[in-house]
N, C-alpha and C positions, 0 to 999 in steps of 0.2 A: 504494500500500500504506500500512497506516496505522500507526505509528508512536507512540512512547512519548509525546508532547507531544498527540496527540490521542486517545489510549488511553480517557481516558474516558468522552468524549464519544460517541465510539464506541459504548462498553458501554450507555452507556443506549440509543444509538438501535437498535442489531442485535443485541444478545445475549437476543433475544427465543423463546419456543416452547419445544419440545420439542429438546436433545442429548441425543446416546447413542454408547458406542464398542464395539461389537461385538467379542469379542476374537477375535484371530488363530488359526484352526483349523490344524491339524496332517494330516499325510498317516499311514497308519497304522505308516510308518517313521520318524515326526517330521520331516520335511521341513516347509519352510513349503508351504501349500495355499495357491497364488496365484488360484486359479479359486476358491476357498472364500472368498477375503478379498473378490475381487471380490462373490461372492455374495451376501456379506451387506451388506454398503456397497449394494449395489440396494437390498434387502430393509428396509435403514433408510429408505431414502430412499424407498424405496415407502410406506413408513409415514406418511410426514408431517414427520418430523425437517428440523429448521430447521438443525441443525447435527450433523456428524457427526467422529469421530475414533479416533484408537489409541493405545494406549501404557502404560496404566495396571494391566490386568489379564496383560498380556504381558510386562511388562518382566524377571521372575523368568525366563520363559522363553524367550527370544530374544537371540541377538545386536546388537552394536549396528548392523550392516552389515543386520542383518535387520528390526530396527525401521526402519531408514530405508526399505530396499526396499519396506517396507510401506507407510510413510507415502505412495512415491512412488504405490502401486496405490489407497490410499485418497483421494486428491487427483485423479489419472487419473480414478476410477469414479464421482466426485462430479463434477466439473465444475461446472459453475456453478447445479448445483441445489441444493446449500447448503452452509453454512461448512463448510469443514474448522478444529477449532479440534484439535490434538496433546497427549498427555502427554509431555510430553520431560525428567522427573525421573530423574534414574539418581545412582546414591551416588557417582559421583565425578562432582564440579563440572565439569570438564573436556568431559567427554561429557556431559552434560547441555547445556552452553553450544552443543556441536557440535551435534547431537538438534536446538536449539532454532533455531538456524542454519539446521540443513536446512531445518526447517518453514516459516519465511521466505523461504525460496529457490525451495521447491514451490510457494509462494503461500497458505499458512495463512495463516487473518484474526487466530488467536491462540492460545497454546499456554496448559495449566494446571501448574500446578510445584506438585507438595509436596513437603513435606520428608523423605528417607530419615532414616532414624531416628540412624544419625551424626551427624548435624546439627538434630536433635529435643533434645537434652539442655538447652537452657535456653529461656526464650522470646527472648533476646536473638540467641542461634544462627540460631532459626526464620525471626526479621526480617533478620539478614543475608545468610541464605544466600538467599533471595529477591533482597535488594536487591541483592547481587553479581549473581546472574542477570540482572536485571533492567538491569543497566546495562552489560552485556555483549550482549544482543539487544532489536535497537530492534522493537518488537512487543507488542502487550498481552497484558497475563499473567492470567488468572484464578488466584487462588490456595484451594488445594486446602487446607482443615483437616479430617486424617483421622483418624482411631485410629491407623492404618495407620505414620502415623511414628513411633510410641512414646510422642508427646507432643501433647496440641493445643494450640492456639493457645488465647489467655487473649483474651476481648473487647477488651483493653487492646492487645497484641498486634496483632489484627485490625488495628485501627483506625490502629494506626504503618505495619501493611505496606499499608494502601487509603491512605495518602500519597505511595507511592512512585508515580513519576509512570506506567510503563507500567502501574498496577495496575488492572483495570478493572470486576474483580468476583473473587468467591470462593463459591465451592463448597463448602460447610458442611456436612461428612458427620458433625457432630453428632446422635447419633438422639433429640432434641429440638428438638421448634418451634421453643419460646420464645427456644432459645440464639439463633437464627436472627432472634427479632422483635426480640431485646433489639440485637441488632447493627444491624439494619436501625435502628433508633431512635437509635443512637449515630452511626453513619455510611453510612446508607444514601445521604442525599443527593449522595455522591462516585461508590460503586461500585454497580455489579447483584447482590445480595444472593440466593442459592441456598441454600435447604432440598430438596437431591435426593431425595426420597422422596414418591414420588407418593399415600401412601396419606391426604397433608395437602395436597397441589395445591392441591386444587378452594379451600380453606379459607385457605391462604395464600395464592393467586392474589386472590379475591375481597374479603377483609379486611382482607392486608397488603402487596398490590400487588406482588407476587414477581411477575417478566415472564420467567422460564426457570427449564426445570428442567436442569439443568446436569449432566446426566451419570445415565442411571439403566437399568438390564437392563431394568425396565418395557416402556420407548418400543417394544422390537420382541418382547418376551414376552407382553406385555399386549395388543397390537395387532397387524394383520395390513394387509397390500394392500387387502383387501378390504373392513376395519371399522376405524377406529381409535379409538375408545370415547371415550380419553383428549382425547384433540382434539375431539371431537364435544360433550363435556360444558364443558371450556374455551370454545368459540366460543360456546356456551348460555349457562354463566356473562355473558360479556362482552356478549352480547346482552339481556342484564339476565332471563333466562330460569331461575331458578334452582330453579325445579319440575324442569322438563326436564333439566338439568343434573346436581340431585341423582338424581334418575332413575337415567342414565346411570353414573353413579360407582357407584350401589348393585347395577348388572348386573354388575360389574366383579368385586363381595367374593368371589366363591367365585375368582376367580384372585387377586384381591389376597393371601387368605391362603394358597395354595400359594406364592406370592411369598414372603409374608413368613416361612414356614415354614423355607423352605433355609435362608434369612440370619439365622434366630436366631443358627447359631454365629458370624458374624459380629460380635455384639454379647456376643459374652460376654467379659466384661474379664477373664478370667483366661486365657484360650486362644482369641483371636479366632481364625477361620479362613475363608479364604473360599471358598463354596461352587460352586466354578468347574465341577469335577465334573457337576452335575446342572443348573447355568447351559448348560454344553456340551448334555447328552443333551437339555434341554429346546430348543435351538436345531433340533439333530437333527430331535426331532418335529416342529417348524414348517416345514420344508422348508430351514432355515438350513445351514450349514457350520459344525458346532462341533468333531467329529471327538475324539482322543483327548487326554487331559494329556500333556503335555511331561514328561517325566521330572525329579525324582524324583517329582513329586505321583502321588498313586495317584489310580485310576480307580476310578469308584463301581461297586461288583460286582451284580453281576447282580439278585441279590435289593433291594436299594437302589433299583437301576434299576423294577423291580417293583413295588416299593412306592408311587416316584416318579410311574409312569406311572400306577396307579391313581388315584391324591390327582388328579391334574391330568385323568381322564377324570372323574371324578366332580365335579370344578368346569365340567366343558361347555366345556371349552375351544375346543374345534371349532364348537359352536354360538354362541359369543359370539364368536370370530373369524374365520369360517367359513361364514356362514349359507346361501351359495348351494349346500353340498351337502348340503341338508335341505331 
């Protein structure tokens, strides 16, 4: 198992491809759906995904006995056909250290930690509460800068926490490139630098050497068993094929913008919110296990659901991931 003294090294050579963490579906009593979590951990992995995991979109609603149980069916259902890498961030330090423990113990190659927003109020907070983590579980860390914590990280920032020695890359849910190339520019040569938003992949793969995309509902929305669009354009790119490639990415835009549609409210800085609701019902329609929100979040009502389902037949979803029942 590999370790904080080789954490980096690491990151450059395998934190390569396509991750994604499907989140944890519900039974219609709120019971964890253990045949559901298995479900879609195939369904990722049937995709193409280099690396898969949980914790991040769950953590509001799950215990923490329940996040581990899960972690234990997501590491089970993967085996050795790709990383299991874990979100094991929770607002107390405590169980988080424990979380991140498990993960190491199931045999995770590496866990991501961001910052609960307690621990968001300055950027010297953001750096410690990492490095504490970090020197409490010997295992590399991707580090996660969200909205999500209240606070992001400052480039300046970044670049103190990509010295910590398990640090091996970060996950930059900045909804900007450039934040992403100015970093890569400043310290990429240490860690694996992630812009999650595929609707710039193809663009930062090829110009700015970005080798993962490190967490995105894309990887099994956007793809199927059958087709995987997103990897078929990546392998083109890198084949120096860039006709072909761009091709590919442009079959994609009428799903890219039902995508990018739900997740506006995510980016609204006065009332972020995220669209877990209709992430769910869209799993549903793929054959996934998404099932219902966890209490208190409300469920997308009927009419929404309607609305949803038309936007996403009128992008061809079925035919661009689907094609053998046509």
């Amino acid at each position: 198992m590999v370790g904080r003294r080789e954490a980096k090294e690491w990151g450059k050579e395998h934190l390569k491809g396509l991750f994604s963490s499907p989140s944890a579906p519900f039974t219609p009593d709120f019971t964890l759906d253990k045949a559901g979590v298995v479900r879609n951990i195939e369904r990722v992995v049937a995709n193409g995904a280099s690396g898969v995991g949980f914790g991040f979109l769950d953590a509001f609603g799950l215990t923490i006995a329940q996040r581990k149980q899960t972690m234990n069916l997501v590491a089970e259902t993967t085996g050795d056909r790709a990383m299991c890498i874990f979100y094991t961030a929770d607002h107390s330090v405590a169980e988080t250290i424990d979380l991140s423990l498990h993960a190491r113990a199931i045999g995770a190659e590496a866990i991501i930690l961001w910052v609960p927003y307690e621990w968001a109020s300055s950027q010297d907070q953001m750096h410690d509460y990492i490095k504490y983590v970090a020197g409490k579980v010997d295992l590399p860390i991707v580090a996660f800068n969200t909205p999500h914590s209240g606070m992001t990280m400052t480039h300046e920032t970044m670049a103190r926490i990509a010295k910590i020695p398990n640090v091996c890359g970060f996950k930059n849910a900045i909804k900007d490139p450039q934040h992403t190339i100015r970093a890569m520019e400043m310290f990429g040569a240490e860690v694996v630098l992630s812009y999650p938003f595929e609707d710039h992949l193809l663009e930062m793969t090829v110009q700015h050497g970005q080798q993962a995309l490190l967490g995105s509902t894309s990887v099994y929305l956007m793809q199927s068993p059958e087709r995987q669009p997103i990897i078929d354009y990546l392998r083109l790119a890198q084949q120096g094929d860039m006709v072909g490639a761009t091709r590919i990415r442009d079959e994609l835009a009428p799903l890219r913008e039902v995508w990018a549609s739900i997740y506006e409210v995510l980016w609204d800085d006065k009332k972020a919110a995220h669209p877990m609701g209709l992430v769910k019902y869209w799993m549903d329609i793929l054959g996934m296990a998404g099932g219902p929100m966890g209490p208190p979040m409300q469920q997308p009502d009927e009419a929404a659901k309607a609305a949803f389902r038309e936007c996403l037949d009128v992008a061809g979803w079925e035919r661009l991931l689907f094609p053998s029942r046509f």
